[in-house]
C-alpha positions as CSV (number, residue, x, y, z in Angstrom):
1,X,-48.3,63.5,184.4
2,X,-45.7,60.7,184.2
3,X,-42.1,60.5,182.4
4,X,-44.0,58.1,179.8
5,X,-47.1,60.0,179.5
6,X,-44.9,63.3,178.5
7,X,-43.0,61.4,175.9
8,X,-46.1,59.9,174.7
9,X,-47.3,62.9,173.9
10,X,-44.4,64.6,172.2
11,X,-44.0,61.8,169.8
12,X,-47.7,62.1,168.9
13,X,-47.2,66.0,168.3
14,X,-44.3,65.2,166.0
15,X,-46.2,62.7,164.3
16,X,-49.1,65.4,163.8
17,X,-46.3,67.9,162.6
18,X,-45.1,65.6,160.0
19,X,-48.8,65.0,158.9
20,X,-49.7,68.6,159.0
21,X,-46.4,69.3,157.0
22,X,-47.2,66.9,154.6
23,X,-50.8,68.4,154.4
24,X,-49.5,71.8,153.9
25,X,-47.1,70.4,151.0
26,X,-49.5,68.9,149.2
27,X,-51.5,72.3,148.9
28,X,-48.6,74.0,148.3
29,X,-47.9,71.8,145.2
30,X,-51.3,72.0,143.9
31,X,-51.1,75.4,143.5
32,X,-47.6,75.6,142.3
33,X,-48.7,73.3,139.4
34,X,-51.9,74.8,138.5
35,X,-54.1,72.0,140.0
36,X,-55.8,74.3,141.7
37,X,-55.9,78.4,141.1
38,X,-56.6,81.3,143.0
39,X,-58.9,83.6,142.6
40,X,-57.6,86.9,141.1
41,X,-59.9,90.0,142.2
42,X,-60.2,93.4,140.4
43,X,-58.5,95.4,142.6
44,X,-54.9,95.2,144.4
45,X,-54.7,93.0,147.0
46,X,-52.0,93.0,149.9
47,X,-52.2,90.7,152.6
48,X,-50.6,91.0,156.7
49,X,-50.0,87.1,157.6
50,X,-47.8,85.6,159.9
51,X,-46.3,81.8,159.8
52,X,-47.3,81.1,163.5
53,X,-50.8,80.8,165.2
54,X,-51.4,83.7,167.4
55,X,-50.7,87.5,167.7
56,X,-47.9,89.2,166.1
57,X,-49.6,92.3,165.7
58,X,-51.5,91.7,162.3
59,X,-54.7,93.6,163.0
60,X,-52.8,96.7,164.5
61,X,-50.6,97.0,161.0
62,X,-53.8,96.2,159.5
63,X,-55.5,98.7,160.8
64,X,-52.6,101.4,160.7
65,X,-52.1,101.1,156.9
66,X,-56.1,101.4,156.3
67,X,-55.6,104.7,158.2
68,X,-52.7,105.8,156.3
69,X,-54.3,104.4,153.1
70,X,-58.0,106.9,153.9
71,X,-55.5,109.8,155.0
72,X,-54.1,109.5,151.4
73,X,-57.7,109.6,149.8
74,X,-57.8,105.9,149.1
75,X,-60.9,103.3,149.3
76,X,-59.3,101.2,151.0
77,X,-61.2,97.6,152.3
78,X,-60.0,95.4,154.6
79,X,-60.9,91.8,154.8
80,X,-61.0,89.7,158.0
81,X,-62.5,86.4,159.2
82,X,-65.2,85.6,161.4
83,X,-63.1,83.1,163.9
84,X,-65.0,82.9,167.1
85,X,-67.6,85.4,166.1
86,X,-70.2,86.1,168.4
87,X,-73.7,86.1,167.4
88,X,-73.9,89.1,165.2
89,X,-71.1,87.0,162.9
90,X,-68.5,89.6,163.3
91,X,-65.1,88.7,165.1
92,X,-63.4,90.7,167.7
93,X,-61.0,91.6,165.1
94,X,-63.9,92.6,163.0
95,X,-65.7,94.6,165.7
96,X,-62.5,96.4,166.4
97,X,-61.4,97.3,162.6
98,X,-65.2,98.4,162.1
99,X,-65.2,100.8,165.3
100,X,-62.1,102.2,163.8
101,X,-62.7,102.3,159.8
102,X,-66.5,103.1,159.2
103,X,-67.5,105.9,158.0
104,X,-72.0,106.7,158.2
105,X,-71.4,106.4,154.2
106,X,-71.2,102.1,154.9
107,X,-68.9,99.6,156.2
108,X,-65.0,98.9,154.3
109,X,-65.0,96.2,156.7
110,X,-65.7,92.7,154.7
111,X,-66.3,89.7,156.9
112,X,-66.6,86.2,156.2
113,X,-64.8,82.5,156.7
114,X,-63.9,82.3,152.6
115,X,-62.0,85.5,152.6
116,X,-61.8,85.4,148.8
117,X,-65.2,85.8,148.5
118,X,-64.9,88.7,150.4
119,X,-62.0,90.2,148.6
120,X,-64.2,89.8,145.2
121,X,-67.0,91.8,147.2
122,X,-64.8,94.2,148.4
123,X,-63.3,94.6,144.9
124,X,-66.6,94.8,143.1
125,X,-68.3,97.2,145.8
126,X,-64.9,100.2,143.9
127,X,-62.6,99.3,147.1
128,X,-58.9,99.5,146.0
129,X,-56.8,98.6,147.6
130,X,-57.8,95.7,149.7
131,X,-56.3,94.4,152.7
132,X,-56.6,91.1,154.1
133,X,-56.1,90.2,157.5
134,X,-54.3,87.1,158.3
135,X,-53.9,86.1,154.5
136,X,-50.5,85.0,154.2
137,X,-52.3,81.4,154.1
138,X,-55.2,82.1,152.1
139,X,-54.2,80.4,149.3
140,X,-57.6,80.5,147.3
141,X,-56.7,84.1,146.5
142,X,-54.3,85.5,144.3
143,X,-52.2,88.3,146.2
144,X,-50.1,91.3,144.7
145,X,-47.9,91.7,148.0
146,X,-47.2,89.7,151.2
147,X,-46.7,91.3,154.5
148,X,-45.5,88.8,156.6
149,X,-44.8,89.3,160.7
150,X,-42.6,87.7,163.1
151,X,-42.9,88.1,166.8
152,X,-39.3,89.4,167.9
153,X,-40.0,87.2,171.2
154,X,-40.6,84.1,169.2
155,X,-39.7,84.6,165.9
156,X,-40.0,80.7,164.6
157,X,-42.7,79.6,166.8
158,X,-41.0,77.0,168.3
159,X,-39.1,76.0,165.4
160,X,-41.6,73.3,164.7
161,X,-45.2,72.7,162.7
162,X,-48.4,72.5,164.4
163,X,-49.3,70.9,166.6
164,X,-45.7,70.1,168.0
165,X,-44.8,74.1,168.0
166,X,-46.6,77.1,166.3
167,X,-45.9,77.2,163.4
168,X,-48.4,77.4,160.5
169,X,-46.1,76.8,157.8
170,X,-42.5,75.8,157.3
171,X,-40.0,78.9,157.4
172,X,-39.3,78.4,153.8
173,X,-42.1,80.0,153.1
174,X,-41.5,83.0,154.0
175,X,-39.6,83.0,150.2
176,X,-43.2,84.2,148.8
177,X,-43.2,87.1,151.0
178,X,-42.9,90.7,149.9
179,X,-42.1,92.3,152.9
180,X,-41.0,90.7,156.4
181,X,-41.9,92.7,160.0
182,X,-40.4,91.8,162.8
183,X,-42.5,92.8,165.4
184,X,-43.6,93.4,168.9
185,X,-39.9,94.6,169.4
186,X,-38.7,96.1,173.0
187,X,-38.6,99.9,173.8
188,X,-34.8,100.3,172.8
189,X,-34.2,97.0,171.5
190,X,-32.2,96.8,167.9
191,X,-33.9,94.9,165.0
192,X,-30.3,94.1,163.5
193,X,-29.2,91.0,164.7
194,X,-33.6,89.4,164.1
195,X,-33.5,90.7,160.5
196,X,-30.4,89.6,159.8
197,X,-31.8,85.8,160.4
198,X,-35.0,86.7,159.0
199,X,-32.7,87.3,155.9
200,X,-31.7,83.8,155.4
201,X,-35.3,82.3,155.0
202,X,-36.3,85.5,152.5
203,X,-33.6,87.1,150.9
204,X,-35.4,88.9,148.5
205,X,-38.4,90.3,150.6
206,X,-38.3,93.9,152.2
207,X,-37.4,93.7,155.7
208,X,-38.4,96.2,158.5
209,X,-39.1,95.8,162.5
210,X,-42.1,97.7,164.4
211,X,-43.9,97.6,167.8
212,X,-47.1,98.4,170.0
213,X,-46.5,101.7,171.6
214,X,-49.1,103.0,174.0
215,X,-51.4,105.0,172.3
216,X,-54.1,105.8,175.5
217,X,-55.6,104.6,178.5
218,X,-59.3,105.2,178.8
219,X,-62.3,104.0,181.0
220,X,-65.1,101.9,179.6
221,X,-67.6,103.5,181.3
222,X,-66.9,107.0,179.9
223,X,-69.9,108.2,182.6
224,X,-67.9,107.2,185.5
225,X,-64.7,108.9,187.1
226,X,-61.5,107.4,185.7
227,X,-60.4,104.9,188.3
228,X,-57.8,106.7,190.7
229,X,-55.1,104.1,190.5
230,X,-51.6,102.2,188.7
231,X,-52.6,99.1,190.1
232,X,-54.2,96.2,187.5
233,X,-55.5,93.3,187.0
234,X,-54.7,92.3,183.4
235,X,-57.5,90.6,182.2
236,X,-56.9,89.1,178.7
237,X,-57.6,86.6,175.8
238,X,-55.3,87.2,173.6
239,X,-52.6,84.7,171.8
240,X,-49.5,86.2,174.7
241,X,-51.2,87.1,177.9
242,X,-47.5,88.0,179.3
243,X,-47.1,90.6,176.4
244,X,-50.1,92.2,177.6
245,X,-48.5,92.3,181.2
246,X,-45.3,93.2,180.1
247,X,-47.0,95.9,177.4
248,X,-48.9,97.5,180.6
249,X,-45.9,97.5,183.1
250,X,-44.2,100.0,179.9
251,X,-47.2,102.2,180.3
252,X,-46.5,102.4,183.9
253,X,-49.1,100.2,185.2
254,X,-48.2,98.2,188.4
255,X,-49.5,94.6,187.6
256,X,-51.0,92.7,190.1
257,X,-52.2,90.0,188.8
258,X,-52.5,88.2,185.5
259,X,-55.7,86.5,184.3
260,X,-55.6,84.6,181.1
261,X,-58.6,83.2,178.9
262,X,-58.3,81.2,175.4
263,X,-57.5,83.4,172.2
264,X,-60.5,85.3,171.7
265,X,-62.8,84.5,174.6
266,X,-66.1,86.4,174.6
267,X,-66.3,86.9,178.6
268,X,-69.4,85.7,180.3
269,X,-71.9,88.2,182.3
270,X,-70.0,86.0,185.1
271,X,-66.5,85.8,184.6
272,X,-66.9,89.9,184.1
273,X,-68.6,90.1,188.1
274,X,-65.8,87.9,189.2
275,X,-63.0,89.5,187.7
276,X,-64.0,92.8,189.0
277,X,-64.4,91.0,192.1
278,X,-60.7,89.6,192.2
279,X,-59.7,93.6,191.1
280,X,-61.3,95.3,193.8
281,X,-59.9,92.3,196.7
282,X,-56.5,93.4,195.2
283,X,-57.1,96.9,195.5
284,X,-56.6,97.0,191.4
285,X,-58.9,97.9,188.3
286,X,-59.4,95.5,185.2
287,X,-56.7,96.6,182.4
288,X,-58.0,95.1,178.7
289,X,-56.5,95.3,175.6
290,X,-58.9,96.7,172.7
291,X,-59.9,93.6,171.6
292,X,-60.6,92.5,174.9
293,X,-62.6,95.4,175.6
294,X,-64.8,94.8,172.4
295,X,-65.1,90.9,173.7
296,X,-65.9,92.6,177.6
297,X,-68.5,95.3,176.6
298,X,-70.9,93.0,175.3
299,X,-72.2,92.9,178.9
300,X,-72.5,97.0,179.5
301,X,-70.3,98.9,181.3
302,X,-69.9,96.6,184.6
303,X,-67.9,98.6,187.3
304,X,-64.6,100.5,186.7
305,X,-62.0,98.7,183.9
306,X,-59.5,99.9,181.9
307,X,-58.9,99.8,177.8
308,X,-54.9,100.1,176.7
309,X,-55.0,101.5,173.2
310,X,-51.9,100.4,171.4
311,X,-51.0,101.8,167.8
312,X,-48.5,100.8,165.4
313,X,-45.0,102.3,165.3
314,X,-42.6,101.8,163.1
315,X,-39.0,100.7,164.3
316,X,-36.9,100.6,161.2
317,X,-38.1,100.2,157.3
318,X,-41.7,101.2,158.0
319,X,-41.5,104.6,154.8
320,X,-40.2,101.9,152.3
321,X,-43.0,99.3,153.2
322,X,-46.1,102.1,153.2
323,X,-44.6,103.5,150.0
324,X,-44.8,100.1,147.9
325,X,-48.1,99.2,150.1
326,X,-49.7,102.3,149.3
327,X,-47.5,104.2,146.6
328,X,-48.8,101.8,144.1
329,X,-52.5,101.5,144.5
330,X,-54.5,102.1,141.5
């Protein structure tokens, strides 16, 4: 692509940033005025957002405050979209929080595109509290605490508005937050010198830092004999396919290779043959990340590949932030 094409393009990105900006103010003003108002459900509802499109971690904080929330006695619900669903209507992120949450008693996993209508379900079904996954945004529903995350790799998504960089909304937003994470943080690396900028865009919200840490490695095919190797082929669609790498080399995995897909790609009976394929003429085994894995099972258990289970772990702040999460329930 030419010098001209290149700056064509980036001045039609800006000029979609501005737009989208512009968009995103509007809305903002509507509800700040009253034009519009959200719905308010009977139940507490706290939501895990970021500003930026894709992952920061949301679903794993998500997931690791509905545990903590159940292991305190709570009915706890957790909200989620169906983006990209597959033909059931449930999400990866949906199939995964559901593997992890349900009980034979029902589901406390609500699904749907209008997430406030889900939150009302949730809220008239006795769930309290009620978490919503990726709501920072969802401004149809009346929230009593913002979690907000920030990927310590990235923190500002490129410092611009879609679709010039990644960012959903405008940093000033973060003033409506509660509580601001800063995740996906380094074995050993200090949160000090990230919160402190996080500070200047929300200097009244909680702050505190976190991380994936390695929870377990097992094989999909739990029939089979664990595959006798280090050596994998990261196989991924995720929002940061080098995390994954980078997340597997910690867990002392010798990458070999890399393969990335779109942001929640539900892998073909196909593309599963050939990556196995590509593994086994590298001498490696397919390593997946749990959502993955839902998005790869679909298909059965097709020759030997890997799941990296990852939990939450707090770095710094994490007691204060489950305390007013869960400390205040009803």
């Amino acid at each position: 692509m030419g010098t001209l094409a290149v700056s064509a393009l980036g001045t039609l990105a800006l000029a979609g940033a501005a737009l989208y900006g512009a968009g995103w103010e509007a809305r903002r003003r509507a509800y700040a005025r009253g034009w519009l108002k959200p719905l308010r459900v009977a139940a507490r509802v706290i939501s895990i957002g970021n500003l930026t499109v894709g992952g920061t971690g949301k679903t794993t904080l998500a997931l690791h405050l509905a545990r903590q929330a159940i292991a305190r006695g709570l009915r706890v619900a957790v909200v989620c979209r169906d983006y990209r669903a597959d033909r059931s209507g449930l999400s990866d992120e949906a199939r995964l929080l559901r593997e992890a949450l349900d009980a034979p008693g029902g589901s406390r996993v609500f699904v749907g595109s209008r997430k406030a209508e889900q939150a009302a379900a949730a809220a008239a079904a006795g769930f309290d509290p009620v978490l919503v996954d990726d709501g920072f945004s969802t401004w149809s529903l009346e929230r009593d605490l913002d979690i907000v995350l920030l990927d310590a790799r990235d923190l500002w998504g490129g410092s611009a508005l879609l679709p010039a960089g990644r960012l959903r909304e405008p940093r000033r937003a973060l003033q409506r937050a509660g509580v601001v994470v800063v995740s996906r943080l380094k074995p050993g690396e200090s949160p000090a010198p990230l919160l402190a900028e996080v500070a200047a865009y929300a200097p009244a919200a909680r702050l505190a830092a976190g991380r994936h840490r390695v929870h377990e490695v097992v094989a999909l095919d739990a029939a089979a004999p664990p595959p006798d190797t280090r050596r994998v082929r990261v196989v991924t669609g995720t929002g940061h396919p080098r995390a994954v790498a980078e997340t597997a080399r910690e867990a002392g995995f010798e990458v070999a290779s890399l393969s990335a897909y779109r942001d929640h790609h539900w892998f073909s009976a196909g593309e599963v043959r050939r990556e196995l394929a590509a593994a086994r003429a590298e001498d490696a085994v397919v390593l997946l990340t749990s959502k993955d894995a839902v998005r790869w099972r679909v298909h059965g258990p097709r020759g030997p590949a890997l799941e990296l289970r990852v939990v939450w772990e707090w770095v710094c702040g994490g007691d204060e932030v489950e305390r007013q999460v869960l400390g205040e329930a009803r």
